[in-house]
VEXZA-95630 format. One record per residue (C-alpha): residue number from 1; residue in one letter; x negated, y negated, z negated. Coordinates in nm, 2 decimals, padded with zeros to 4 digits, always signed. Layout:
REM VEXZA-95630
 num residuo      X      Y      Z
 NUM       a      X      Y      Z
...
***
This chain:
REM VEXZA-95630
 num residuo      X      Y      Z
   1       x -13.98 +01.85 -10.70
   2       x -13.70 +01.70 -10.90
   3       x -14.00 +01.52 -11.17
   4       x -14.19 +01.39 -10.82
   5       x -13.90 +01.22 -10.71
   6       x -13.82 +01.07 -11.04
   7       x -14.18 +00.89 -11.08
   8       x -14.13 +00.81 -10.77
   9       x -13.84 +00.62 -10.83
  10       x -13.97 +00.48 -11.14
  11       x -14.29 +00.34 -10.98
  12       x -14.03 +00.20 -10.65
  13       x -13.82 +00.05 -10.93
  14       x -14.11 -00.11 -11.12
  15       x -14.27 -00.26 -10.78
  16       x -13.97 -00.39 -10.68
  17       x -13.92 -00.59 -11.02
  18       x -14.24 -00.70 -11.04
  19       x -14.23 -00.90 -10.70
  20       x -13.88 -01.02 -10.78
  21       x -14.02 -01.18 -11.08
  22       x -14.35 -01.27 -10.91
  23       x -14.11 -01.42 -10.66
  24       x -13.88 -01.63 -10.90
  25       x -14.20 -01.77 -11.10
  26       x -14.35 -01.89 -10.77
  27       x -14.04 -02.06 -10.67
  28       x -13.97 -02.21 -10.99
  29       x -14.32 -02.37 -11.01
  30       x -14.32 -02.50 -10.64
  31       x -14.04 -02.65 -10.67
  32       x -14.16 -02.80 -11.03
  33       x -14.46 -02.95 -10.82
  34       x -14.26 -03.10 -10.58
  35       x -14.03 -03.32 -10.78
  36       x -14.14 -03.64 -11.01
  37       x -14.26 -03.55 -11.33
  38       x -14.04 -03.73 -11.58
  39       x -14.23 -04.04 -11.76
  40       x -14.36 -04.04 -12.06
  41       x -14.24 -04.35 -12.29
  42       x -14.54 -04.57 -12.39
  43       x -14.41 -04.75 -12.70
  44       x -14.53 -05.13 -12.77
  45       x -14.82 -05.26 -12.63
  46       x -15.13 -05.34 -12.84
  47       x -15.18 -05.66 -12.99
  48       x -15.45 -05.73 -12.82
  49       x -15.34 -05.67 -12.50
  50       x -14.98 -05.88 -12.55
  51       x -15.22 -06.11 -12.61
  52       x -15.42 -06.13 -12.32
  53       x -15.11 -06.13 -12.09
  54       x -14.96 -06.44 -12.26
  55       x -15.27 -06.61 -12.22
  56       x -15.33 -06.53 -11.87
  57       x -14.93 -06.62 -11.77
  58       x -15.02 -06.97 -11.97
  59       x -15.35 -07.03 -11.83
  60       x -15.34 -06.94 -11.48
  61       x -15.04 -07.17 -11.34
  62       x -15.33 -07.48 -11.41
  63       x -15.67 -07.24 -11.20
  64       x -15.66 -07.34 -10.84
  65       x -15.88 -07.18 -10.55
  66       x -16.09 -07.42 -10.39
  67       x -16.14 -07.40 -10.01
  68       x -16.45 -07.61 -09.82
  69       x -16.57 -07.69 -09.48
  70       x -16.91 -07.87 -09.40
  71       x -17.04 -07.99 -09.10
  72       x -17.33 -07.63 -09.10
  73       x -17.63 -07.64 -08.91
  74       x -17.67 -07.78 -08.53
  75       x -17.68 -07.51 -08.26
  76       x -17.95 -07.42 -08.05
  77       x -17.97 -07.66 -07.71
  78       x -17.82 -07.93 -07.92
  79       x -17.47 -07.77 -07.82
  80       x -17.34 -07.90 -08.23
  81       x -17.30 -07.80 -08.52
  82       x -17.15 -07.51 -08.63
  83       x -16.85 -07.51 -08.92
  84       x -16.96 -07.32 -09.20
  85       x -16.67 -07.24 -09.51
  86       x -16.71 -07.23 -09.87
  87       x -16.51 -07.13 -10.13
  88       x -16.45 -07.17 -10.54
  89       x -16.22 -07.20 -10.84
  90       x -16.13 -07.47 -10.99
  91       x -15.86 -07.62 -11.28
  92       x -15.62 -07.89 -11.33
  93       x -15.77 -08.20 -11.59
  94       x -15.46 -08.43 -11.59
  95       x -15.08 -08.48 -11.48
  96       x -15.24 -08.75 -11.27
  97       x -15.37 -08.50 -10.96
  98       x -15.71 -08.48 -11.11
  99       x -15.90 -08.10 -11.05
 100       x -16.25 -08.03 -11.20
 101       x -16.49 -07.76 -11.01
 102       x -16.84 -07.76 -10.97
 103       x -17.05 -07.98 -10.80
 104       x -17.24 -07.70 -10.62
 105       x -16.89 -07.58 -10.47
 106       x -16.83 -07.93 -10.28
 107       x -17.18 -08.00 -10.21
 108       x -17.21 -08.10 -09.85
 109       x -16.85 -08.09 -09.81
 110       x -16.63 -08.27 -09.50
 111       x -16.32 -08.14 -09.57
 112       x -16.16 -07.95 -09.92
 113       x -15.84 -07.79 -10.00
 114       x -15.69 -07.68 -10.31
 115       x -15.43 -07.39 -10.32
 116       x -15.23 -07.32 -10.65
 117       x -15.09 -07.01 -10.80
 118       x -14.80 -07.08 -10.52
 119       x -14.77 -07.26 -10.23
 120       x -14.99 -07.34 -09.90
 121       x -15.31 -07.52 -09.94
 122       x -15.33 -07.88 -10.00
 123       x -15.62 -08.18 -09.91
 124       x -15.82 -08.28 -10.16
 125       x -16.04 -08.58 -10.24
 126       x -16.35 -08.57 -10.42
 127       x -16.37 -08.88 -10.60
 128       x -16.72 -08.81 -10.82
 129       x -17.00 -08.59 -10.90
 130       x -17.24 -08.53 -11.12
 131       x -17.56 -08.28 -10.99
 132       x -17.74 -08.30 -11.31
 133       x -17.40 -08.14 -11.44
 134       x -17.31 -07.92 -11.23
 135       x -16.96 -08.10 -11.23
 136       x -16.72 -08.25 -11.00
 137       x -16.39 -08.38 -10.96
 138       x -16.12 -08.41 -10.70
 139       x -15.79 -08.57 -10.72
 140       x -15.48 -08.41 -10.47
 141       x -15.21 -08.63 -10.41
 142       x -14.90 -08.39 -10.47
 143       x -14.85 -08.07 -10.65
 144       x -15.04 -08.11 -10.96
 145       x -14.79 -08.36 -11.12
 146       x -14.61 -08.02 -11.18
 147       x -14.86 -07.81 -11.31
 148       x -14.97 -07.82 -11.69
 149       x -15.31 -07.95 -11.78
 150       x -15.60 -07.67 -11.91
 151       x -15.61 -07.68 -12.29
 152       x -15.93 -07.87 -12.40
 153       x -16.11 -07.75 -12.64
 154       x -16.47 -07.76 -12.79
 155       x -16.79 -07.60 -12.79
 156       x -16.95 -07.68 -13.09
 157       x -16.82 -07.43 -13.33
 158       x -16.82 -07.14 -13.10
 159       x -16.95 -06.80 -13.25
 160       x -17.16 -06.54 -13.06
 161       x -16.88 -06.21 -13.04
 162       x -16.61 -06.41 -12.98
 163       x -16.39 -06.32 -12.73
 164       x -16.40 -06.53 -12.38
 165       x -16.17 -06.51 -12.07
 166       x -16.22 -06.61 -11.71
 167       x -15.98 -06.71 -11.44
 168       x -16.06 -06.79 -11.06
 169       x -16.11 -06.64 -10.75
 170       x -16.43 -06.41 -10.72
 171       x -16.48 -06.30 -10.30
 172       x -16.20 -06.48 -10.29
 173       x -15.93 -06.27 -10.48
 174       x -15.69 -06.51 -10.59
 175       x -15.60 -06.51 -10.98
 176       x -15.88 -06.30 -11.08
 177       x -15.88 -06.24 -11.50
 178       x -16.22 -06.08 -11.64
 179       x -16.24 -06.05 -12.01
 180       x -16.61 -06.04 -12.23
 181       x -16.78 -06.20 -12.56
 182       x -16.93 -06.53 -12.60
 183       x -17.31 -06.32 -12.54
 184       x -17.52 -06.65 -12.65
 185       x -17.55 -06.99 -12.74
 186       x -17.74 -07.27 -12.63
 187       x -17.95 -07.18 -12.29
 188       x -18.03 -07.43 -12.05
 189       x -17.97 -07.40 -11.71
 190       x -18.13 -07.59 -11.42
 191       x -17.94 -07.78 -11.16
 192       x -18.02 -07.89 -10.79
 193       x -18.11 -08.21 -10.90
 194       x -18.42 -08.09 -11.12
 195       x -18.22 -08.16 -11.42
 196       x -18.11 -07.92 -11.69
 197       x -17.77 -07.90 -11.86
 198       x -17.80 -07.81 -12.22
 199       x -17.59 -07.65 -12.47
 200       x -17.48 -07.39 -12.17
 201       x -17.25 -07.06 -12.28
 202       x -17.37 -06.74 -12.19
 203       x -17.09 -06.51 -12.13
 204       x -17.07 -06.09 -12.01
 205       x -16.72 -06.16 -11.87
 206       x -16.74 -06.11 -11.51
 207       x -16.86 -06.42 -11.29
 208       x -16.89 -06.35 -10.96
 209       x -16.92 -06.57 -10.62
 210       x -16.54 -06.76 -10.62
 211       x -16.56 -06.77 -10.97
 212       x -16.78 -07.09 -10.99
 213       x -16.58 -07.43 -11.06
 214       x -16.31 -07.19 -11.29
 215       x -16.22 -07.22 -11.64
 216       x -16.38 -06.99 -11.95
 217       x -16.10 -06.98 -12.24
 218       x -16.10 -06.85 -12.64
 219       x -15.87 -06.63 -12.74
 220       x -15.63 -06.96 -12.80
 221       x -15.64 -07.08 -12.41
 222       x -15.85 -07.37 -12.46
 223       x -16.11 -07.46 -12.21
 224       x -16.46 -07.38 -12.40
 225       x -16.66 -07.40 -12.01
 226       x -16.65 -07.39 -11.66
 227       x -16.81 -07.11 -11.52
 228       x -17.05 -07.16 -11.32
 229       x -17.36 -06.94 -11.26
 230       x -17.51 -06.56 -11.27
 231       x -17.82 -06.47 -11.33
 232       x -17.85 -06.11 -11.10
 233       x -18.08 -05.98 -10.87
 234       x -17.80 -05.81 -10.63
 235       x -17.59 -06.18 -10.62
 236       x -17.28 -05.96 -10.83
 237       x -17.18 -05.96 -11.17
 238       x -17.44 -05.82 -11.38
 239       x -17.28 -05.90 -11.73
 240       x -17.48 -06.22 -11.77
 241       x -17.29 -06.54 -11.68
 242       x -17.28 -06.88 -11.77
 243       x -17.08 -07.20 -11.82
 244       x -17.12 -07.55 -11.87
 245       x -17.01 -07.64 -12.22
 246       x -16.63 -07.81 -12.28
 247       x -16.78 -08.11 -12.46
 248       x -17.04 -08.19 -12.18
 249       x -16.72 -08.13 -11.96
 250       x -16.50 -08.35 -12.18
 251       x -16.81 -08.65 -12.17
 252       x -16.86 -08.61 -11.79
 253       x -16.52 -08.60 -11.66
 254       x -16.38 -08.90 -11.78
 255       x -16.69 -09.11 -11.64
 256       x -16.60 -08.94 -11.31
 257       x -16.26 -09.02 -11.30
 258       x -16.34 -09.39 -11.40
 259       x -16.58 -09.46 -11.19
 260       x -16.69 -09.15 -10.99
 261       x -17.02 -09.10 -11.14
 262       x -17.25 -09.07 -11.49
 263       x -17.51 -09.31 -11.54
 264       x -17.86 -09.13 -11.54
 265       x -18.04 -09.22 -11.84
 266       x -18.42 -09.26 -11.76
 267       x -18.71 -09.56 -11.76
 268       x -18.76 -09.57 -11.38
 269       x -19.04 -09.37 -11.33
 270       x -19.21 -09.10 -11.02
 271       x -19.31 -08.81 -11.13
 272       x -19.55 -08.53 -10.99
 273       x -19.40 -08.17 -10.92
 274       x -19.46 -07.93 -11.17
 275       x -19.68 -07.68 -11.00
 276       x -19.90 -07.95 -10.87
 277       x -19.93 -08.09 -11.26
 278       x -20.04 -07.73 -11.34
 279       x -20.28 -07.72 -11.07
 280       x -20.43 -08.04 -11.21
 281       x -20.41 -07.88 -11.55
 282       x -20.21 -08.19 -11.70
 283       x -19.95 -08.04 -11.95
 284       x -19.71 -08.30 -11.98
 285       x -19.50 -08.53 -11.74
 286       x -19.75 -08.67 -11.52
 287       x -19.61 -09.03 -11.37
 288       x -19.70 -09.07 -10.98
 289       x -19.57 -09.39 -10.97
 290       x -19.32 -09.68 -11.17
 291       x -19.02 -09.85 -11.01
 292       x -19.08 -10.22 -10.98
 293       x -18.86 -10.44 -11.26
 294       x -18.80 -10.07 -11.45
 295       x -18.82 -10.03 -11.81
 296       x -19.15 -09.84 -11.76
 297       x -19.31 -10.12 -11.59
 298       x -19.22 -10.38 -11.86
 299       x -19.40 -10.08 -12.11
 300       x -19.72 -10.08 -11.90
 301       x -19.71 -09.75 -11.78
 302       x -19.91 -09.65 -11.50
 303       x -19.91 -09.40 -11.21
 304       x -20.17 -09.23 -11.02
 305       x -20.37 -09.51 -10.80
 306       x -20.63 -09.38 -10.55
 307       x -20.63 -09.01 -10.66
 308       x -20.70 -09.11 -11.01
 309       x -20.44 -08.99 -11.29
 310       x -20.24 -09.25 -11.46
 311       x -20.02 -09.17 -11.76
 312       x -19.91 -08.85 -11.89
 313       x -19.57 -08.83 -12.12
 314       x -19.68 -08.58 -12.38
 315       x -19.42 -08.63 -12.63
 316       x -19.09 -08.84 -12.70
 317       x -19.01 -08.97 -13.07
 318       x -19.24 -08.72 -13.19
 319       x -19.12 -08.40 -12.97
 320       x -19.34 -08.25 -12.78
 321       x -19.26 -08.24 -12.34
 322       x -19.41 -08.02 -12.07
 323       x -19.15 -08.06 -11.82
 324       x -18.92 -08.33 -11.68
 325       x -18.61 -08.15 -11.71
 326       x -18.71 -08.13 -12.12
 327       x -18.78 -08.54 -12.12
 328       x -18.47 -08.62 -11.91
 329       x -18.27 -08.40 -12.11
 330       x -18.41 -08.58 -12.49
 331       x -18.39 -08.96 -12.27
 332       x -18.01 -08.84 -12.22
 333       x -17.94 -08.74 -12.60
 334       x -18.10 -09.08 -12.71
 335       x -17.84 -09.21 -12.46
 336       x -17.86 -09.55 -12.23
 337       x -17.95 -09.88 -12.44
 338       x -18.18 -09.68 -12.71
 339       x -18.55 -09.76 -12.73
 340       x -18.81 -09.44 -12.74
 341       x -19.16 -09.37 -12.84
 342       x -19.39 -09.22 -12.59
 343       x -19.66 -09.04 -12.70
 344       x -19.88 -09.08 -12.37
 345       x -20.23 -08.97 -12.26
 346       x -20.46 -09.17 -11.98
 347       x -20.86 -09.10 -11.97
 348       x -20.87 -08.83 -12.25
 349       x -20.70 -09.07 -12.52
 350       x -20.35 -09.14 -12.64
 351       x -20.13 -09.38 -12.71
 352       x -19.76 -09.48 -12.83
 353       x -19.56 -09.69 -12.62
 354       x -19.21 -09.79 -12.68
 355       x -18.92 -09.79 -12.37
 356       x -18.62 -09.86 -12.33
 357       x -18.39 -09.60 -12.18
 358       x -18.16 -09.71 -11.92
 359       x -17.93 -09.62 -11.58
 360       x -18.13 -09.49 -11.28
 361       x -17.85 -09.36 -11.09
***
């Protein structure tokens, strides 16, 4: 009887310990749980990234967020048109109040304002574009006189892995930094006005709508591009961007300021759509018809006269053409003022002629 009660009193003792422990452990970590895990110290920060922050803090002051308003599209019954809004990114050129977007961001514009990193939204003026550039440039009458001018620098030496950074406002989120690699060199990209721009950076850095009009920077804050197109079948980022080369921007800009447009280098010529020169199965640039007094009509070229083909442009100081974004594109390297050779076709033959490029605009 005496041993029963004993293991009894063992066991009781044993059970009872066990939840007094079982009860202290579950306190203990519960209340562990409940209070802020102390933080663990990080140490420095990488290179790269003190880096990217210095940049950024340097850079961003002179990116701006471009707002627009255009007249839209009349409503039904005649009852007027409807507003419609736009919105882009865009950068400060000059001390004077100058700010350089794209062109496709003001197109069609009746009113554009310009906010900086601080401060409400101010009017802005666009004083010249360029389509064939994609460029454009507005000039604000306050505020920028106390912002710093973007770092120029230059496209020419830039190197496919090189690091790239992009500031603006994609969907509208203000002071937006993506980061990416120069991905390639020299595309060309088309423009609304059939033209191409040459020399344009491809980029993986995130470019999404807002984004168009802001700056692309090395890894020293220069401007190397404004960004302005994707290429994506969803209308988002899809890691292939581009932006008009620094040295086209640093050509353009000046011409816009000055006078508020480029001069269009061509020899005053019509020309027939593509797709209807390939349904005629002319490979070339197929003249429709030649400005009065132009430079094309003092060469002798003809266009088409009752539905019978005139001259075809085959090739330009010995390059060969198919398309008139490739022959405005060599007339513009040769620049206004410069004569040409024409290598042009009429009735199955060919001939050279020799034109003088000059200002169409």
């Amino acid at each position: 009887m005496r041993d029963r009660f004993w293991r009894f009193a063992v066991v009781w003792a044993l059970l009872v310990g066990t939840l007094w422990i079982g009860h202290r452990l579950y306190t203990d970590l519960v209340l562990t749980a409940v209070e802020p895990r102390p933080v663990t110290p990080r140490g420095e920060l990488a290179q790269f990234e003190t880096m990217t922050i210095e940049l950024f803090d340097r850079a961003s002051s002179s990116v701006v967020f471009i707002f627009t308003q255009s007249q839209g599209r009349p409503q039904l019954g005649g009852r007027g048109a409807i507003p419609s809004q736009g919105a882009g990114s865009g950068f400060v050129w000059d001390q004077a109040g100058h700010i350089v977007t794209n062109f496709h961001v003001v197109e069609r514009a009746s009113a554009v304002q310009v906010r900086f990193r601080s401060g409400d939204p101010v009017s802005a003026r666009v004083i010249g574009v360029s389509p064939d550039h994609d460029l454009a440039v507005l000039r604000v009458s306050e505020a920028a006189n106390r912002l710093p001018p973007i770092p120029i620098g230059t496209s020419a030496d830039l190197k496919i892995g090189q690091a790239v950074f992009a500031i603006g406002n994609p969907f509208g989120l203000q002071q937006t930094l993506t980061t990416g690699i120069v991905s390639a060199l020299g595309r060309t990209l088309p423009t609304s006005s059939g033209r191409e721009i040459a020399g344009v950076i491809q980029t993986d850095a995130a470019i999404n709508p807002g984004n168009s009009g802001g700056p692309l920077l090395d890894s020293a804050g220069r401007l190397i591009g404004v960004n302005t197109a994707i290429l994506s079948e969803s209308g988002s980022s899809a890691g292939i961007g581009f932006a008009v080369p620094v040295d086209t921007v640093n050509r353009v800009v000046p011409q816009l300021v000055r006078n508020g447009r480029v001069p269009r280098p061509g020899i005053g010529i019509q020309t027939v759509p593509e797709e209807v020169a390939a349904r005629l199965g002319a490979e070339g640039v197929v003249v429709y018809g030649v400005i009065k007094g132009s430079a094309a009509e003092q060469a002798g070229l003809a266009g088409i006269e009752r539905n019978i083909l005139g001259d075809i442009i085959v090739a330009v100081d010995g390059r060969p053409i198919r398309t008139l974004a490739q022959f405005a594109r060599i007339l513009e390297e040769a620049g206004i003022g410069k004569t040409v050779t024409l290598r042009v076709r009429r009735n199955g033959s060919e001939r050279d002629v020799k034109v003088t490029v000059s200002d169409i605009s």
